[in-house]
N, C-alpha and C positions, 0 to 999 in steps of 0.2 A: 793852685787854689783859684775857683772862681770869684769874679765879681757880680754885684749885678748891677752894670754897666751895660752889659748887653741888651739891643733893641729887643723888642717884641718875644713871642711866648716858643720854648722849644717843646713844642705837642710830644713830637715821637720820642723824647728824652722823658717829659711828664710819664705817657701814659707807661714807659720800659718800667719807672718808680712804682708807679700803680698796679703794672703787672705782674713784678714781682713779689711785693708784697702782699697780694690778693694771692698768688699762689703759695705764699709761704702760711699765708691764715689756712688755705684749703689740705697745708699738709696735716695740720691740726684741729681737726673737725670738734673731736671732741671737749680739748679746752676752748676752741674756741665761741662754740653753738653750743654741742649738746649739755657743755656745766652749768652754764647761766639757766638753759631752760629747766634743764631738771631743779636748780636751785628755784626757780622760780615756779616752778610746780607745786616743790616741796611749800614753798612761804604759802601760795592759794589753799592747799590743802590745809595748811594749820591753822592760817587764820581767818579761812574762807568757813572752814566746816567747824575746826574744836574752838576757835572763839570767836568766830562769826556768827555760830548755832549759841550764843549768850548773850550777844546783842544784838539787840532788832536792826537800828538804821543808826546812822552819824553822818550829819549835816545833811539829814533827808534822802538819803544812798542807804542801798543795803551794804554791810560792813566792808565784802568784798569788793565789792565794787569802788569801795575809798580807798581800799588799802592797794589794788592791782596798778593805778600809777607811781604810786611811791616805788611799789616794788620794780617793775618797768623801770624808774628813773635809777633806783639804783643797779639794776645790770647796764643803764646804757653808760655809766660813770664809771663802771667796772669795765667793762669791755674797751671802752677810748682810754685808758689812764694805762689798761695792761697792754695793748695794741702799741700805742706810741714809745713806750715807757722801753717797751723788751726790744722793738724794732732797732732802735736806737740805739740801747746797750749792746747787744749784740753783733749790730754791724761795727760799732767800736770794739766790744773782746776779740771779735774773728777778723777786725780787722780791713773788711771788706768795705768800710765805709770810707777810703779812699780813692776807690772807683770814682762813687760816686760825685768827690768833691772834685776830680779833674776831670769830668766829665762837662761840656758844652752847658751845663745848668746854672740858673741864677739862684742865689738862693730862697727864693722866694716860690721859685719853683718846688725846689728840693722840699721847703716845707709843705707845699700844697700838693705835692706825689701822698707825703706823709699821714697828711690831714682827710686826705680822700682813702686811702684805705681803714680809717681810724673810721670816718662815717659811712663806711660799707660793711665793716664790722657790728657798728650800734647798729646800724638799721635791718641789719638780717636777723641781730638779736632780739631785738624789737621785735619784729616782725613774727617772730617765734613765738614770743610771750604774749602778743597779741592773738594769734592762733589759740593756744594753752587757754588765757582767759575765754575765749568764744564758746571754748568746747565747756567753760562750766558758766557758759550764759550771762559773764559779765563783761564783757568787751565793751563798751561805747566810744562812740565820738561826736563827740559836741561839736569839734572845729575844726577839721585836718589838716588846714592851712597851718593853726595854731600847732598843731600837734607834729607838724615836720619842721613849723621854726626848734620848738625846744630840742625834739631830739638832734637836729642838727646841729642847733647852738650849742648846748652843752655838752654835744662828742667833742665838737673844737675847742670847747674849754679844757676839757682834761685831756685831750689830744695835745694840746698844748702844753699842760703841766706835763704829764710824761714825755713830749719831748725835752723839757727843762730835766728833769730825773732823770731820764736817761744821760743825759748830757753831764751830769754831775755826779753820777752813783760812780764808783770803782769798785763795788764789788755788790750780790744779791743781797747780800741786808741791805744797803741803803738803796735798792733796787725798791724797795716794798716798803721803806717808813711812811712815806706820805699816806699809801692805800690803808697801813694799819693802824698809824696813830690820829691819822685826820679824814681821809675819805668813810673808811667804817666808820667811825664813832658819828660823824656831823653828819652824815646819811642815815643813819639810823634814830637821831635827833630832829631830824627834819620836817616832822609830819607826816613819816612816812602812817604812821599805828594809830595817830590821833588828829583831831582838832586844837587850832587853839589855843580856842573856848574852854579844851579841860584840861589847862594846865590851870594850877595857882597865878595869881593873875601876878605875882612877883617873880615869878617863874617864864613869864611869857617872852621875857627881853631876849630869850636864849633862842628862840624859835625867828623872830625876826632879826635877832645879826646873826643869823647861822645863812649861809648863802643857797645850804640843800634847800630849804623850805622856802623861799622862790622858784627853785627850779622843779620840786616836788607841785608845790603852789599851781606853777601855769602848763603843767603838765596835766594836772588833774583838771583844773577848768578847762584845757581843750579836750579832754577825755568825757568829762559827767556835769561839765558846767558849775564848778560849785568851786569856790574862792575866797582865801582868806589874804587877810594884807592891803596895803593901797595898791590900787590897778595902777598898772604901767609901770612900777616900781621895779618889781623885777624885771620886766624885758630889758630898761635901764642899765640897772645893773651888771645885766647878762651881757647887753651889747659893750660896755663899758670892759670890762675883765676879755672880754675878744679884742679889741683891742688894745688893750695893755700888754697881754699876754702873747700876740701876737707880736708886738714890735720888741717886747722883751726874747722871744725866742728867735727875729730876725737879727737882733742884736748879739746877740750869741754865736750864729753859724757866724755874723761879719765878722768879728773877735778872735773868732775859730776855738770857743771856751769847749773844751770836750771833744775836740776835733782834730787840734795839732798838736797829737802826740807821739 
């Protein structure tokens, strides 16, 4: 088992991590690319034209145009949460993730092999849905500095959770609790469908501790400029849970929780 104790960075051991797992994503094209995008076709189609064609504009945007970051933010938390989540489990079931841990790497390494295939996944997805929106004339960008922190940020976020899941499932059900019982429901809560402005205003506490709708939040204002919440609050936040989650998941590989079996 490694330590990291060892000086300075092993490149050719990182990028073998990145390599592989970039070719393990390209064996699987189509869960990995073509699902999210047709999923995310599907969401512009429904709520772009059957109820977007019922309401005029929300928060001075036409409908689609508010709703295409939401949906964006939820493939890119879908894609980093199943990216890390399966990488991880799977080299634990087949067993193959002892290679890796007597291999010359620190673990800090090992996680940032991890973390970089996790945001080459969101961002090609990304990337995809950004094409899709164009083609039906609502794509904008307000801030694209702003718009490579979020998706960045928050692929490392759930990059991270699904390294923790992975690290702690023994078997495919608890492989998916976190994605079913907390990533859908609090993404779909988030602001992806609405402002708000039109919740019940006893109702609105839900939206601001929900942590989607910050990341829904500064996704959309660097996409169409339009912003609800205290500014700064999320970036905060989002920077805050990177590192938590970060040194909780370093703390994990040093323990070898999921690892020494």
């Amino acid at each position: 088992m490694n330590t990291d104790k060892a000086m300075g960075i092993n490149w050719i051991g990182l990028w073998t991590i990145i390599r592989r797992e970039v070719a393990r994503i390209m064996r699987v094209p189509i869960q990995a690319f073509i699902a999210p995008w047709i999923s995310a076709l599907l969401f512009i189609f429904i709520f772009g034209f059957v109820v977007g064609g019922r309401i005029a504009t929300i928060g001075g945007h036409r409908y689609l145009e508010f709703v295409l970051p939401g949906i964006l933010m939820m493939n890119i938390v879908n894609a980093a949460f199943l990216q890390s989540s399966s990488a991880i489990y799977f080299q634990r079931f087949l067993r193959f993730i002892e290679e890796t841990l007597v291999a010359p790497l620190s673990y800090v390494e090992m996680i940032a092999g991890q973390l970089a295939c996790v945001i080459v996944r969101s961002v090609v997805t990304a990337l995809g849905i950004l094409v899709i929106g164009a083609a039906f004339g609502v794509t904008g960008m307000h801030n694209f500095g702003e718009f490579l922190f979020w998706v960045i940020a928050v692929s490392v976020i759930f990059g991270l959770l699904g390294i923790i899941i992975g690290l702690w499932a023994r078997n495919f059900e608890q492989l998916t609790i976190l994605n079913v019982f907390f990533i859908a429901p609090l993404s779909m809560v988030g602001g992806v469908f609405n402002t708000v402005s039109m919740l019940p205003p006893w109702l609105r506490w839900l939206a601001y501790g929900n942590p989607f709708f910050y990341f829904i939040n500064g996704l959309r204002h660097a996409m169409i400029g339009f912003h609800e919440g205290p500014e700064g609050l999320g970036v905060v936040l989002t920077l805050v849970l990177m590192v938590v989650l970060s040194l909780s998941v370093w703390r994990l590989y040093a323990t070898g929780f999921g690892l020494r079996e």
